[in-house]
C-alpha positions in Angstrom: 0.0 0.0 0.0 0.9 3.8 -1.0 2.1 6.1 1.7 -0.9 7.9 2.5 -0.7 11.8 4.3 -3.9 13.6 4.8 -3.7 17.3 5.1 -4.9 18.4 8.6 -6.5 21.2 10.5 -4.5 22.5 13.8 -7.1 20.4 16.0 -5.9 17.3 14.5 -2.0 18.1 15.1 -2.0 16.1 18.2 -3.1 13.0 16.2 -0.6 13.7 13.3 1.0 10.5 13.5 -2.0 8.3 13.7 -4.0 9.6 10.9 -0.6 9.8 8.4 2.1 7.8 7.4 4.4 11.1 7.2 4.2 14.9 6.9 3.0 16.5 3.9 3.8 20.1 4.2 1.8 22.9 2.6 5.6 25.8 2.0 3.7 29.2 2.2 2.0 28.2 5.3 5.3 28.0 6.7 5.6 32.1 6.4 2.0 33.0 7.4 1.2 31.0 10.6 3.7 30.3 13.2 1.9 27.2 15.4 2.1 25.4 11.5 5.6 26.2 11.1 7.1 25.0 14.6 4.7 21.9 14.3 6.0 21.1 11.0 9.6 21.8 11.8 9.6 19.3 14.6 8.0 16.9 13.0 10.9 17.1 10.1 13.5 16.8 12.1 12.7 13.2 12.9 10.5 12.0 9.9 12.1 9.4 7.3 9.6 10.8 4.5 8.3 14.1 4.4 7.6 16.4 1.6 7.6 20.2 0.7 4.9 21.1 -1.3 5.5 24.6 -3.9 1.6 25.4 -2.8 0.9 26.2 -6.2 -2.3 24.4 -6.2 -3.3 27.0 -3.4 -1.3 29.6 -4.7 -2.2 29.6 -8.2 1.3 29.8 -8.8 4.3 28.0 -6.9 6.0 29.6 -4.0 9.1 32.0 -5.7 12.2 29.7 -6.2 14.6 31.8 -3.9 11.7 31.4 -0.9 11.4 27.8 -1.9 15.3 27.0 -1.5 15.2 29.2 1.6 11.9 26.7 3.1 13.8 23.9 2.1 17.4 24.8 3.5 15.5 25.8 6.9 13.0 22.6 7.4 15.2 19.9 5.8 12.5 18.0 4.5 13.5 14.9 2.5 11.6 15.5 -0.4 11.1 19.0 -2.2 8.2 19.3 -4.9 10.0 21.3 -7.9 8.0 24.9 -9.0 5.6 23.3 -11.8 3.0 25.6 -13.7 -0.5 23.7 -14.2 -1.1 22.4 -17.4 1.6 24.0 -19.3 4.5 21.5 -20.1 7.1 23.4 -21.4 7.2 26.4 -18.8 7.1 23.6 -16.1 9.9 21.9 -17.5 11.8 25.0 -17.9 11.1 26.3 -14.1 12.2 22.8 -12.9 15.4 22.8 -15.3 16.0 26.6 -13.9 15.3 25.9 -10.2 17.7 22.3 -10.0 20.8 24.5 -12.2 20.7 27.3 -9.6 20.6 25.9 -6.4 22.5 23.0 -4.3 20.7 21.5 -1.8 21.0 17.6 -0.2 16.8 17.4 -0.5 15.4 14.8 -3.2 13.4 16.3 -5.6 9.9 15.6 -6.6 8.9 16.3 -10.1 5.0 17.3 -11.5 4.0 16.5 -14.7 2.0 19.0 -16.5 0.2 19.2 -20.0 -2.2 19.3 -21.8 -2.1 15.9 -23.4 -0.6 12.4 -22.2 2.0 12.6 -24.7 3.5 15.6 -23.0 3.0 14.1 -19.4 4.9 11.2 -20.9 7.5 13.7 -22.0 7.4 14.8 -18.5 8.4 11.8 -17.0 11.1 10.7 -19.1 12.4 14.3 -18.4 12.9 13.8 -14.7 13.9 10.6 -14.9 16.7 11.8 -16.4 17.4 14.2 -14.1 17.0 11.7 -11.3 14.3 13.4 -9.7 13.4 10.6 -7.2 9.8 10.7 -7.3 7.4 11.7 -10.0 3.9 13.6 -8.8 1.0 13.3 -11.1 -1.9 15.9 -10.1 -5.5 15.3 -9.9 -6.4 17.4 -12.5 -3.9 15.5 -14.8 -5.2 17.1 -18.0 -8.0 20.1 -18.6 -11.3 19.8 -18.9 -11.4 15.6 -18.2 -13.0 13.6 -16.7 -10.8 13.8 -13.3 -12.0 10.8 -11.4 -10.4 8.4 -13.9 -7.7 10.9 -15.8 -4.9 9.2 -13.8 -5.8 5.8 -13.9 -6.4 6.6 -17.6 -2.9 7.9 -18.2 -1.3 5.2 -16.3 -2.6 2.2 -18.2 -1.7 4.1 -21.6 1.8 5.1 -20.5 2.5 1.2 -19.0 1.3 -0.2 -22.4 3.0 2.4 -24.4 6.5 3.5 -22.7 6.6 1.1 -19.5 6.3 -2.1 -21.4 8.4 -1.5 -24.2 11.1 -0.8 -21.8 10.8 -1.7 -18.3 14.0 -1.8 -17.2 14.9 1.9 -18.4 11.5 2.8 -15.8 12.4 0.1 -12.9 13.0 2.6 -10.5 10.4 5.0 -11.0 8.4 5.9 -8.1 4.8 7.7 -8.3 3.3 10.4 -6.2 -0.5 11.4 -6.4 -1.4 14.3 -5.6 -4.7 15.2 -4.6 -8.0 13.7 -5.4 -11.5 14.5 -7.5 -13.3 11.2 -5.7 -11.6 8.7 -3.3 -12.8 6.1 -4.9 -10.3 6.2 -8.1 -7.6 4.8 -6.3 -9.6 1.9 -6.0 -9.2 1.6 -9.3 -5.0 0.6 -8.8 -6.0 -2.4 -6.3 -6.2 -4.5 -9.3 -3.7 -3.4 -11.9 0.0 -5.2 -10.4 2.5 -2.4 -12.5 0.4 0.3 -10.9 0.8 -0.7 -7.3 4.5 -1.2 -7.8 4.5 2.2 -9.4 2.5 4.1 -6.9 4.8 5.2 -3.9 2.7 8.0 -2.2 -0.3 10.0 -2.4 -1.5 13.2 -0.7 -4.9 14.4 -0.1 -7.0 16.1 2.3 -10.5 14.6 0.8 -11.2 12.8 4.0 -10.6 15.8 6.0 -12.7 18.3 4.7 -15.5 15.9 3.3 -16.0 15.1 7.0 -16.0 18.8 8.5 -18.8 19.4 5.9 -21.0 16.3 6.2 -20.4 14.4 3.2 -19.6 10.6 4.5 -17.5 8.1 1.9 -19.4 5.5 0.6 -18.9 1.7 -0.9 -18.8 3.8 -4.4 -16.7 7.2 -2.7 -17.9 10.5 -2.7 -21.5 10.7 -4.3 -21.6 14.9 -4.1 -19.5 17.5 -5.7 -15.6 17.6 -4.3 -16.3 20.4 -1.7 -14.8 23.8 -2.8 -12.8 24.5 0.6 -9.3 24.1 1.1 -7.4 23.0 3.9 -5.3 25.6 3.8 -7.7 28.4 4.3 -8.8 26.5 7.5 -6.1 25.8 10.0 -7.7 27.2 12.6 -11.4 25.5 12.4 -13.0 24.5 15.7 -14.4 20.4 15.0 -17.3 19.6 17.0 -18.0 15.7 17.8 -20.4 15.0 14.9 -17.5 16.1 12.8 -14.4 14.1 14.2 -16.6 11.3 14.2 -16.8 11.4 10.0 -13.7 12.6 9.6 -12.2 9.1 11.5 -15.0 7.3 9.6 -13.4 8.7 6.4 -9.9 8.1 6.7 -10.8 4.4 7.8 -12.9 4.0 4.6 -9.9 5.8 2.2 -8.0 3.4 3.6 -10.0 0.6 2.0 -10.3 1.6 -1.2 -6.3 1.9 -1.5 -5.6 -1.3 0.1 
């Protein structure tokens, strides 16, 4: 099984460990709100996996590269996620080329493929393979305007029949990070595919987390409403009443079945 990390509000920082299999960290938080920041850099100090994320998913944008080297000197996580630009290929390979030729830093480096067609997320991954970026991050919302439930799974079984297959020991070592989810229930979908389960290394999302603070409760077939519009990030600070804990436990125990 993947390792899993759920994003969490501050109320849930005392049960960090039980509810994630290592620290996914959310960079500009880091500047804006000090409890995150000296939780985070704590729990770094000791973790064997732990990742940086750019934020550019909450941003818009990723985190400037010089404040991004700075985060990454001062928390020492083990994994960085390189500045990527969604959806456009060629100015995320060019940020990534830009940001590992200018600095010189011990961190591993994860890589997000972006495009607007699997051809060019195929390019993608060959291009960080051959920069040895350790671990390759595919987003949720893979390609525009698709179906996002099943883009992944989608790409994945073209790209093992097309690239992986005709050459498997030039992509032995590659390792897969997903990040983010449309519906929990897609990575159900990997249970059953061999190549894909080797592949898949990690995965990030806070869908069980917020889905439970607003009342939506996973089902046998996922989610079964709209992915809620919040973010995690704008919500450190929420106050979780019983009722809600109680889903949000339910939830991660029901993710946990469709990835296993």
């Amino acid at each position: 099984m993947p390792l899993i990390s759920h994003e969490i509000p501050k109320q849930l920082f005392p049960i960090h460990d039980i509810i994630n299999d290592y620290p996914y960290v959310l960079g500009h938080l880091l500047n804006l709100d000090k409890d995150y920041a000296y939780f985070y850099k704590k729990k770094l100090e000791n973790a064997p996996f732990s990742i940086l994320d750019n934020s550019a998913f909450e941003l818009g944008k990723s985190i400037p590269f010089e404040e991004l080297h700075q985060l990454s000197v001062e928390y020492k996580p083990t994994h960085l996620v390189l500045p990527d630009v969604v959806n456009d290929f060629k100015k995320t390979i060019d940020n990534a080329k830009e940001y590992i030729n200018t600095f010189q830093q011990n961190t591993e480096y994860i890589g997000v493929c972006q495009g607007e067609s699997f051809e060019e997320i195929a390019e993608c991954i060959d291009f960080y393979r051959n920069r040895s970026t350790d671990i390759i991050a595919l987003p949720f919302d893979l390609i525009k305007d698709s179906e996002w439930v099943t883009v992944r799974y989608r790409f994945l079984k073209w790209w093992i029949k097309k690239h992986y297959m005709e050459n498997p020991e030039y992509y032995r070592d590659i390792k897969i990070h997903l990040l983010g989810c449309q519906n929990p229930i897609e990575f159900a979908l990997y249970k059953d595919n061999v190549i894909m389960q080797k592949l898949i290394y990690s995965l990030d999302t806070s869908s069980p987390i917020i889905n439970g603070w607003v009342g939506n409760k996973f089902l046998e077939d996922g989610l079964i409403t709209e992915k809620p519009k919040a973010k995690l990030a704008d919500n450190l600070d929420i106050k979780l009443n019983e009722e809600q804990l109680e889903l949000i436990s339910y939830n991660i125990r029901k993710f946990k079945s469709y990835v296993k």
